[in-house]
C-alpha positions as CSV (number, residue, x, y, z in Angstrom):
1,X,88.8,173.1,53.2
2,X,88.4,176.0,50.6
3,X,84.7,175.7,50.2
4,X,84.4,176.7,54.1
5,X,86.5,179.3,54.0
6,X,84.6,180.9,51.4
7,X,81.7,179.8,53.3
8,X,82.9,181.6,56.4
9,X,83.6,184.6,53.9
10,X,80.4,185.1,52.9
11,X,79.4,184.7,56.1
12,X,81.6,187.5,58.1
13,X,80.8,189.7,54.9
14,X,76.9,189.9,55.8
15,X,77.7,189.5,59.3
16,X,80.1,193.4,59.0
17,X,78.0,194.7,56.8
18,X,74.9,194.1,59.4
19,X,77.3,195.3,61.9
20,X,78.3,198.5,60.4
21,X,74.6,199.3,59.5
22,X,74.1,199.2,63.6
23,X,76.6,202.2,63.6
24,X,75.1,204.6,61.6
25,X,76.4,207.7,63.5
26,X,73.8,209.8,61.1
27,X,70.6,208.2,62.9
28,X,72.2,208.5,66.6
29,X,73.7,204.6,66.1
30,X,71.8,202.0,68.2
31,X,70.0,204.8,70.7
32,X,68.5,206.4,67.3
33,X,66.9,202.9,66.4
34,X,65.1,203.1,69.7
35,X,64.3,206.8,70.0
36,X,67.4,207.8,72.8
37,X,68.9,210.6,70.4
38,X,70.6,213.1,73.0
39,X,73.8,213.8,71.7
40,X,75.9,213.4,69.1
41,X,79.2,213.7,71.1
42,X,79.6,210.8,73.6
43,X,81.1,207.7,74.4
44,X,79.8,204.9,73.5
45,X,78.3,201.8,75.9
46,X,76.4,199.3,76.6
47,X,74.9,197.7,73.5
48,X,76.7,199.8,71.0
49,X,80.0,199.8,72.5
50,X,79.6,195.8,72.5
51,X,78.2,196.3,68.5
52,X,81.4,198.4,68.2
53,X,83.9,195.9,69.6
54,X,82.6,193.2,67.4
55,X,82.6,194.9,64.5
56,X,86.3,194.7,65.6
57,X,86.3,191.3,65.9
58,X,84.4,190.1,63.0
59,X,87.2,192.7,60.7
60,X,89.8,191.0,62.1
61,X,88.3,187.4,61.4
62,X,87.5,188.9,57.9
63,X,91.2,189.6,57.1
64,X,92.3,186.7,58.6
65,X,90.1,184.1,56.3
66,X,91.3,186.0,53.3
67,X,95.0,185.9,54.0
68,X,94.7,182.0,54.9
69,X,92.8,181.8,51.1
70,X,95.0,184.0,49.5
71,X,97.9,181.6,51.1
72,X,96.0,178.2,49.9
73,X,95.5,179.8,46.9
C-alpha cells in the first residue's frame, strides 16, 4: 500500500509541476505557447481554464495522498 502511494506522489508531483508550467502568466499562459498574446487582463477559457481547474484537482489529490502517508506513517 505505501509503495503506491509514493508511486502516486511522484506521480501528481510531475503531473503539477507540468501543469503549473502551462500557466506561465509571463509568456501569455497557453495562448503565448501558440502565438494568441492579446491581453494580459482576461478571463480565462477554453483550454487553459480546463489546465487551470486541473491544476486544482491534481493539488487537491496531492494533499490528499500525503495526509493518508503521513496518517499510515
Amino acid at each position: 500500500m505505501e509503495t503506491y502511494l509514493i508511486i502516486a506522489q511522484m506521480v501528481l508531483s510531475v503531473a503539477l509541476v507540468a501543469l503549473i508550467l502551462l500557466q506561465s502568466k509571463g509568456s501569455g499562459g497557453l495562448g503565448g505557447i501558440f502565438g494568441q498574446a492579446d491581453s494580459v487582463y482576461r478571463t480565462r477559457r477554453g483550454l487553459e481554464k480546463t489546465v487551470f481547474q486541473l491544476t486544482i484537482v491534481v493539488v487537491i489529490l496531492f494533499i490528499a495522498v500525503a495526509l493518508l502517508m503521513l496518517k499510515l506513517s
